[in-house]
C-alpha positions as CSV (number, residue, x, y, z in Angstrom):
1,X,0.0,0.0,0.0
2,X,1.5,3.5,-1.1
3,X,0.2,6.8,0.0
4,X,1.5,10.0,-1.4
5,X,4.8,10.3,-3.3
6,X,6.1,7.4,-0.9
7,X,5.4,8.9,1.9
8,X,4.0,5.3,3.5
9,X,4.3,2.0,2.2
10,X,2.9,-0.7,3.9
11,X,3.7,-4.7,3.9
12,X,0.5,-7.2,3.8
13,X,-0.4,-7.3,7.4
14,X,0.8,-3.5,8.5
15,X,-1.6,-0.8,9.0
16,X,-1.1,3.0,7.5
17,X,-2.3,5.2,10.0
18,X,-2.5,9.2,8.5
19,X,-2.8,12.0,11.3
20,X,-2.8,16.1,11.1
21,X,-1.3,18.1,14.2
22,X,-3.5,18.4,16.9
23,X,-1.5,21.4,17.9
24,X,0.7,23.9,16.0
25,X,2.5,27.1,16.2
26,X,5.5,29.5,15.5
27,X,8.1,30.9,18.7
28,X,10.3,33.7,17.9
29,X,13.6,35.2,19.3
30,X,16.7,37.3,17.8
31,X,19.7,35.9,16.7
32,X,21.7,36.9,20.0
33,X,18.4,36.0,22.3
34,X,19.4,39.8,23.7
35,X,17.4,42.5,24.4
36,X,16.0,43.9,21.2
37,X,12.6,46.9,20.6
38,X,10.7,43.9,19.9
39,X,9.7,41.3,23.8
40,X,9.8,38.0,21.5
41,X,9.4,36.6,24.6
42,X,5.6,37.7,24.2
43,X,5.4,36.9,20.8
44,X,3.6,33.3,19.4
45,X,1.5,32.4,16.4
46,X,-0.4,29.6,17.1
47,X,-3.6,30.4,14.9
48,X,-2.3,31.6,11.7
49,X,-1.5,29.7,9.0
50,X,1.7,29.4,8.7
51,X,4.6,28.1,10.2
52,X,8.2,29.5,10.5
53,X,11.6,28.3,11.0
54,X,15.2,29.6,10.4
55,X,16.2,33.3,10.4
56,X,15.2,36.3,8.6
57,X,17.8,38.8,7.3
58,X,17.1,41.4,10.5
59,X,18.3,38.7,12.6
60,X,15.3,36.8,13.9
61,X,14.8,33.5,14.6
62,X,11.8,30.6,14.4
63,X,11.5,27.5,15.1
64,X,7.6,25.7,14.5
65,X,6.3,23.3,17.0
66,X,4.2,20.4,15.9
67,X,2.2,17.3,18.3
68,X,0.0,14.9,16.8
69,X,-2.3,12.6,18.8
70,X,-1.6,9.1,18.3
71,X,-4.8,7.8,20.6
72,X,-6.5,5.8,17.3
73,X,-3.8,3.6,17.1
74,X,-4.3,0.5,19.1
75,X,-2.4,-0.4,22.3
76,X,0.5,-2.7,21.2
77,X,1.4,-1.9,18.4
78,X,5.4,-1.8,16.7
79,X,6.3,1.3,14.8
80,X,7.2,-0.1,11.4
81,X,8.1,3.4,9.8
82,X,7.1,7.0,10.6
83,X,7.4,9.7,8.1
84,X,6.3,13.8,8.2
85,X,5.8,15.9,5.7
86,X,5.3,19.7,5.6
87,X,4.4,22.0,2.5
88,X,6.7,25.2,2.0
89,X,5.6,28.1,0.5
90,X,8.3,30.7,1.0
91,X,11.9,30.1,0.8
92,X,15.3,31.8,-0.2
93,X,17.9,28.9,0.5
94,X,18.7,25.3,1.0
95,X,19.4,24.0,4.4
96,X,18.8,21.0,6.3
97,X,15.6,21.2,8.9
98,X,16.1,19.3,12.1
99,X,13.6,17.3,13.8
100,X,13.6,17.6,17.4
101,X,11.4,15.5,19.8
102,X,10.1,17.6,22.5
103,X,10.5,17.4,26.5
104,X,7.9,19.3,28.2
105,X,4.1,20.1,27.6
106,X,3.8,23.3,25.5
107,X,0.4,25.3,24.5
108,X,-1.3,26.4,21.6
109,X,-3.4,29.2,22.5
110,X,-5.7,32.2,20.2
111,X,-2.5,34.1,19.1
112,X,-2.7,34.6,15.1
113,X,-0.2,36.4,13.2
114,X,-1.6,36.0,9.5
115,X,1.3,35.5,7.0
116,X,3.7,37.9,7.6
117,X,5.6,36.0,10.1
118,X,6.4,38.4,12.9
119,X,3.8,36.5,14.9
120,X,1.1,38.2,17.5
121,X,1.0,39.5,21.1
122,X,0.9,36.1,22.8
123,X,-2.0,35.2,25.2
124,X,-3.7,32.7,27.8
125,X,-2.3,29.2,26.7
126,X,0.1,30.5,23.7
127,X,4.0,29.2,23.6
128,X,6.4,31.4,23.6
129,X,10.6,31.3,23.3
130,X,10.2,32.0,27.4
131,X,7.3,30.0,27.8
132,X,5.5,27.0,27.2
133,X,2.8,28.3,28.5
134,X,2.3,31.9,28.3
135,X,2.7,34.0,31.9
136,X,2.5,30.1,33.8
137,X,5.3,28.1,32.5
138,X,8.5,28.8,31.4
139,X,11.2,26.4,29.4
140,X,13.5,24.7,31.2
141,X,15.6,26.1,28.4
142,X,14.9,29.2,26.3
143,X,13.9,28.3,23.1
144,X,12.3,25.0,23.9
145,X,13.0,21.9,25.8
146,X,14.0,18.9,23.5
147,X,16.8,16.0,23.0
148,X,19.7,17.7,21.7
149,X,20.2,14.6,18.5
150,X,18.1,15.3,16.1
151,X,15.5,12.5,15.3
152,X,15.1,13.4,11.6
153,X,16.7,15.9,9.4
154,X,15.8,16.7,5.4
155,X,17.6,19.0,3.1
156,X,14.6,21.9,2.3
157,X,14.5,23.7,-0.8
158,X,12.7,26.1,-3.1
159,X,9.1,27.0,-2.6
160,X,6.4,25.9,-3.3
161,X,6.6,22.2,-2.5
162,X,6.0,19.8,-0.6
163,X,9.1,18.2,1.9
164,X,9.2,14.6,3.5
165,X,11.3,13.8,6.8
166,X,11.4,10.2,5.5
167,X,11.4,7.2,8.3
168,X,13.9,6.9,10.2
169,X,15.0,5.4,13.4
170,X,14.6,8.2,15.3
171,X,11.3,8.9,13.9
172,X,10.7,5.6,14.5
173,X,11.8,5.6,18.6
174,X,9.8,8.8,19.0
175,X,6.3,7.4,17.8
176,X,6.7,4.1,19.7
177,X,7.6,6.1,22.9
178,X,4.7,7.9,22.3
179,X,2.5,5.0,21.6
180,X,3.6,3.1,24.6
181,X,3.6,6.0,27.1
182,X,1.2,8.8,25.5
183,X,1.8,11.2,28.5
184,X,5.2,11.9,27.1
185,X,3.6,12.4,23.7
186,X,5.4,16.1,23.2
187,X,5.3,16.6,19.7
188,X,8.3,17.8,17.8
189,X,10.0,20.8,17.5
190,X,11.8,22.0,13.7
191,X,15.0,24.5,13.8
192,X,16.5,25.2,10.1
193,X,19.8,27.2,10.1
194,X,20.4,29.2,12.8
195,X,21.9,31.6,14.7
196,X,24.3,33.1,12.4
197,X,23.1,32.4,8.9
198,X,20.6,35.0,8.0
199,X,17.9,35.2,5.5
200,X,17.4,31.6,5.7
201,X,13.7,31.5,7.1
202,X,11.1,29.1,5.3
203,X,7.7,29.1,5.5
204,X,5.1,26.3,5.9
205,X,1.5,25.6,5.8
206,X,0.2,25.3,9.4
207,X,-3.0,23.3,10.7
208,X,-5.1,26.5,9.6
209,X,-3.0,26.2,6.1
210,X,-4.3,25.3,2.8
211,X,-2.0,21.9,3.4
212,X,-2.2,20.8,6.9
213,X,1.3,18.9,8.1
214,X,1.0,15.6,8.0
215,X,2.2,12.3,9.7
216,X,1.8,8.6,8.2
217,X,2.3,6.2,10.8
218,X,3.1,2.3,9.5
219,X,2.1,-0.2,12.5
220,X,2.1,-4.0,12.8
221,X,0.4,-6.2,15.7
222,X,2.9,-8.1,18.1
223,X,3.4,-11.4,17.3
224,X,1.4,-13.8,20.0
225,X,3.1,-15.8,22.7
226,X,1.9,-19.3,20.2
227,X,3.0,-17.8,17.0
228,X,6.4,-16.9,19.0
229,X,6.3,-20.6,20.4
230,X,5.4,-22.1,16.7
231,X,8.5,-19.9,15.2
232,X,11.3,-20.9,17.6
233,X,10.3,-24.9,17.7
234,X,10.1,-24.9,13.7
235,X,13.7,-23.1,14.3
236,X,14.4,-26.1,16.6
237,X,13.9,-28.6,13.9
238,X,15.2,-26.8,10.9
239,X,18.4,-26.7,12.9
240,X,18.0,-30.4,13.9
241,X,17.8,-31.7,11.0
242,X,20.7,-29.4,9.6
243,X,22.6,-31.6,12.1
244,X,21.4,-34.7,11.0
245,X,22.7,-34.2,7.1
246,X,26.2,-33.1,8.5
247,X,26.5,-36.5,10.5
248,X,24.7,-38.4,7.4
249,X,27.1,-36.3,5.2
């Protein structure tokens, strides 16, 4: 089974499971994270439709902030594959875009700043470079909390188009974490090229976007205790009677 330019292919017995973010949105911050005329830290986007990464020629920096509930896939289950795709629509370089899985709980709250990508005042529930929840809970770490190795990472082009973060076995880890214990189910978190490359920003569709992010999930069941049992004693006689033809030989 094939969905979408390869972006899930299935075996006979393996599920495809297609999800959209349950939660999206843009943080902002200059290059130096110093004081600037502009409190990023109060700053979000998590309406609007687009999302941002990289940084713009003035300096500024985005990363976009994706989660995805997994709660329709069945309790265990093995992660075959796990791909995500985003659609670009604004770009003026080619740099690889990290995948990072998130740490702590963050917010997406009523903040919408359209398309221009300098984001909105942030409110009640809105993430923020300071906060993962805005005016309640701050990062551990400004910018985000999340494993420093990247999961994925994809080289990302011209605009328009549409750019897969193909499996992987980071991708792959994440999603079966998640599946097995959902409260750490964090979402991801995307930084292109940044701090000190400049006019690398991009721009992707959001939830709220003409093409929504997108996940496809590849699951199979866990084998049964008999089917394990009936796989290691046909193992047990293949090997026996491998044994039998060397002392016959």
């Amino acid at each position: 089974m094939l969905l979408g330019s390869g972006a899930a292919q299935a075996l006979p017995g393996e599920v495809v499971h297609q999800f959209q973010p349950v939660a999206d949105t843009t943080i902002f911050a200059n290059a130096t994270d110093a004081p600037s005329v502009v409190d990023w830290d109060s700053v979000s986007d998590s309406q609007g439709g687009s999302l941002w990464l990289g940084t713009t020629a003035g300096g500024f920096v985005r990363r976009a902030l994706l989660r995805f509930d997994l709660g329709s896939i069945p309790a265990g289950q093995v992660v075959v594959s796990a791909s995500l795709r985003l659609f670009e629509t604004r770009s003026v370089d080619d740099h690889a875009v990290r995948v990072h899985r998130l740490l702590s709980p963050w917010g997406e709250g009523p903040s919408n700043g359209g398309s221009l990508g300098s984001g909105a005042p942030a409110q009640a529930g809105d993430t923020t470079w300071r906060w993962s929840s805005f005016g309640v809970t701050e990062w551990a770490r400004r910018g985000g909390d999340f494993v420093a190795q990247s999961s994925a990472a994809t080289l990302v082009g011209p605009a328009p188009a549409a750019y897969t973060w193909t499996s992987t076995p980071g991708l792959v880890a994440d999603v079966q974490g998640w599946l097995d214990r959902p409260a750490s189910n964090f979402g991801w978190i995307l930084i292109g090229a940044e701090p000190a490359d400049t006019r690398t920003a991009k721009r992707f569709d959001s939830l709220q976007g003409s093409v929504a992010p997108q996940l496809w999930v590849v699951t199979s069941p866990v084998p049964e205790a008999s089917t394990l049992a009936m796989l290691s004693a046909g193992l047990l006689v293949l090997l026996a009677l491998q044994r039998g033809r060397r002392h016959t030989a």
